[in-house]
N, CA and C atoms as a LAMMPS dump frame, in Angstrom:
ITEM: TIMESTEP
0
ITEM: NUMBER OF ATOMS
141
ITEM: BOX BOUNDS ff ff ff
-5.0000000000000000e+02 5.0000000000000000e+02
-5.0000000000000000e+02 5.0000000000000000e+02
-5.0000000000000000e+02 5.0000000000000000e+02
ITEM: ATOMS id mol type element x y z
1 1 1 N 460.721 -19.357 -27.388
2 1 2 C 460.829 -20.788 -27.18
3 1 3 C 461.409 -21.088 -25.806
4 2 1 N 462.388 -20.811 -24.825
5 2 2 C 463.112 -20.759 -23.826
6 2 3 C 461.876 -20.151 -22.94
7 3 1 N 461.299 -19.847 -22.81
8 3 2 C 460.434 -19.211 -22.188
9 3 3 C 459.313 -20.948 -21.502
10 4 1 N 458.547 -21.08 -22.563
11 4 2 C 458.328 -22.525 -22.714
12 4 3 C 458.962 -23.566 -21.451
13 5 1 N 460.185 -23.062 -21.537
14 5 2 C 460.786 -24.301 -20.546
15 5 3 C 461.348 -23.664 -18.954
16 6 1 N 460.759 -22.595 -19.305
17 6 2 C 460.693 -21.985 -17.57
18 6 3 C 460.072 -22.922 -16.567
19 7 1 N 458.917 -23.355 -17.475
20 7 2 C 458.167 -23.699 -16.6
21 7 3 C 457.731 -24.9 -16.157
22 8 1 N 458.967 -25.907 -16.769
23 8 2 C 459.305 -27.506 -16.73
24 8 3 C 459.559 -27.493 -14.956
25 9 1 N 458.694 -28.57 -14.169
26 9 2 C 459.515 -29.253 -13.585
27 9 3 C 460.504 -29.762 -13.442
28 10 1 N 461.553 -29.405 -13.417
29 10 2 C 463.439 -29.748 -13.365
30 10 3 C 463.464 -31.138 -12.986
31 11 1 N 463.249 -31.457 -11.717
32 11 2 C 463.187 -32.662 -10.708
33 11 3 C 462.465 -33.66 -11.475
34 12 1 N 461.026 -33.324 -11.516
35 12 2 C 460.018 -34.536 -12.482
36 12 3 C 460.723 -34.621 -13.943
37 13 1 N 461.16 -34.009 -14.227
38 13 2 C 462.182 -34.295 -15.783
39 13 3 C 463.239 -35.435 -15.31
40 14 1 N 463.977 -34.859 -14.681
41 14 2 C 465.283 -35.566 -14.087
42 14 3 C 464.734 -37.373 -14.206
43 15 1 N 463.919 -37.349 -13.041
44 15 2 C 462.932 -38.463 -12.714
45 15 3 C 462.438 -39.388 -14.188
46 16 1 N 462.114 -38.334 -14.974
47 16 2 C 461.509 -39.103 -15.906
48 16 3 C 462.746 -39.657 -17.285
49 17 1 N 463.871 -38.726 -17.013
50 17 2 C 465.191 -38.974 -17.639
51 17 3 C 465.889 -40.022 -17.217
52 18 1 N 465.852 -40.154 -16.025
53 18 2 C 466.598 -41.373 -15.093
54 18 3 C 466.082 -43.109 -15.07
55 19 1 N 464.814 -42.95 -15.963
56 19 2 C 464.46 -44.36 -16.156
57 19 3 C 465.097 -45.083 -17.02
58 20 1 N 465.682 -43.623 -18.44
59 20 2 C 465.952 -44.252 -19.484
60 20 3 C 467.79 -44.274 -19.99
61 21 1 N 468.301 -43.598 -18.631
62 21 2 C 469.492 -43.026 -18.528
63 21 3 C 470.063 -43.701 -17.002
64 22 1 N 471.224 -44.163 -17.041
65 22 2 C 471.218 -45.197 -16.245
66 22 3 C 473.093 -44.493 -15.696
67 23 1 N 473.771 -44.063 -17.069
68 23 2 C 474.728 -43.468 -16.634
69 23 3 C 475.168 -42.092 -15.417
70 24 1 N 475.789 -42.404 -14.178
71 24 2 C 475.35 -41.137 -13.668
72 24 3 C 475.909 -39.941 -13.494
73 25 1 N 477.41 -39.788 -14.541
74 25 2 C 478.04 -38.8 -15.31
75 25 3 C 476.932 -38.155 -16.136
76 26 1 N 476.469 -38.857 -16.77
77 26 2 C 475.552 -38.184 -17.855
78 26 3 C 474.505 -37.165 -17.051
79 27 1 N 473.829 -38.122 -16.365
80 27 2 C 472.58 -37.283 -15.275
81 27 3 C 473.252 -36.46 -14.454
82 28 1 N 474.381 -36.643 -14.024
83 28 2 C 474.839 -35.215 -13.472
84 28 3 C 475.091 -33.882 -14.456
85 29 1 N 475.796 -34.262 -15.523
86 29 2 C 475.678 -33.432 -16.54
87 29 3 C 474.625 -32.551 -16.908
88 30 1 N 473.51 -34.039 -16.749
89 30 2 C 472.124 -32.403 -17.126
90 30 3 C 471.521 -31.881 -16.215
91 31 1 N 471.807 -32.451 -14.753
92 31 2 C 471.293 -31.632 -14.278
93 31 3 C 472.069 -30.314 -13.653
94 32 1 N 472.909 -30.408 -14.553
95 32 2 C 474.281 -28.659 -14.167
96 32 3 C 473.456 -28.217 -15.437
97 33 1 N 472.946 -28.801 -16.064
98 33 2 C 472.861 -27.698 -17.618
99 33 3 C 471.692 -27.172 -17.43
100 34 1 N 470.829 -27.729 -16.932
101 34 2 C 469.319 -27.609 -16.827
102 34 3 C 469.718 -26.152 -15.256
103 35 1 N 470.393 -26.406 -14.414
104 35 2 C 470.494 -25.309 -13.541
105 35 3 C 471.2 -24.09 -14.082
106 36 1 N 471.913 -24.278 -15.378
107 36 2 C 472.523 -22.777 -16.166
108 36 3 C 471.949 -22.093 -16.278
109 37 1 N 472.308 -21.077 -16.301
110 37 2 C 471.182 -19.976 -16.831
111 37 3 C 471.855 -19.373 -18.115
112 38 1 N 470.912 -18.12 -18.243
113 38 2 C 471.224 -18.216 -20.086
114 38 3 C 472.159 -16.237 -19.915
115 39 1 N 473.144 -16.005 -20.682
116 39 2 C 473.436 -14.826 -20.876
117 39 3 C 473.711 -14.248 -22.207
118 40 1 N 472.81 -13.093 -22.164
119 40 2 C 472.378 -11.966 -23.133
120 40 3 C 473.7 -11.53 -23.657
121 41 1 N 473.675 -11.847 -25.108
122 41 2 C 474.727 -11.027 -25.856
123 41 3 C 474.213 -10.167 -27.1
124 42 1 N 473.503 -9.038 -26.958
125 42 2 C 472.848 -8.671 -27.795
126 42 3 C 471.505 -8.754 -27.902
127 43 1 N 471.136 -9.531 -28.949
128 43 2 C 469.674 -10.004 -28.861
129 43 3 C 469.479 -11.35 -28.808
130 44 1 N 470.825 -12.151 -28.837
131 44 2 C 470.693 -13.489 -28.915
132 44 3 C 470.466 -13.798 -27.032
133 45 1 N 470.171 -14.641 -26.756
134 45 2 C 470.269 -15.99 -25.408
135 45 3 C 471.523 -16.55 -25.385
136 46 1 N 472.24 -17.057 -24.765
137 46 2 C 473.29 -18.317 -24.649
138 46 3 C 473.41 -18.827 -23.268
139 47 1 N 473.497 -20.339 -23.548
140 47 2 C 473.275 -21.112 -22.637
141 47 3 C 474.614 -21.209 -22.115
């Protein structure tokens, strides 16, 4: 599933988040989360 979202435009998301999101704590927020990357503990992912 994570795989899937490799391949999102980050920016055109942002863009398309920012019409409906007006706060800009919030939009900074995702766009730190959306730049995380994920670390392997086992076989699981974590964000």
């Amino acid at each position: 599933m994570y795989k899937d979202f490799d391949n999102i435009n980050q920016e055109k998301l942002i863009k398309l988040i920012e019409q409906k999101i007006n706060d800009r704590r919030i939009l900074k927020f995702i766009r730190k989360w959306l730049k995380a990357g994920f670390m392997e503990v086992g076989n699981k992912k974590i964000r």
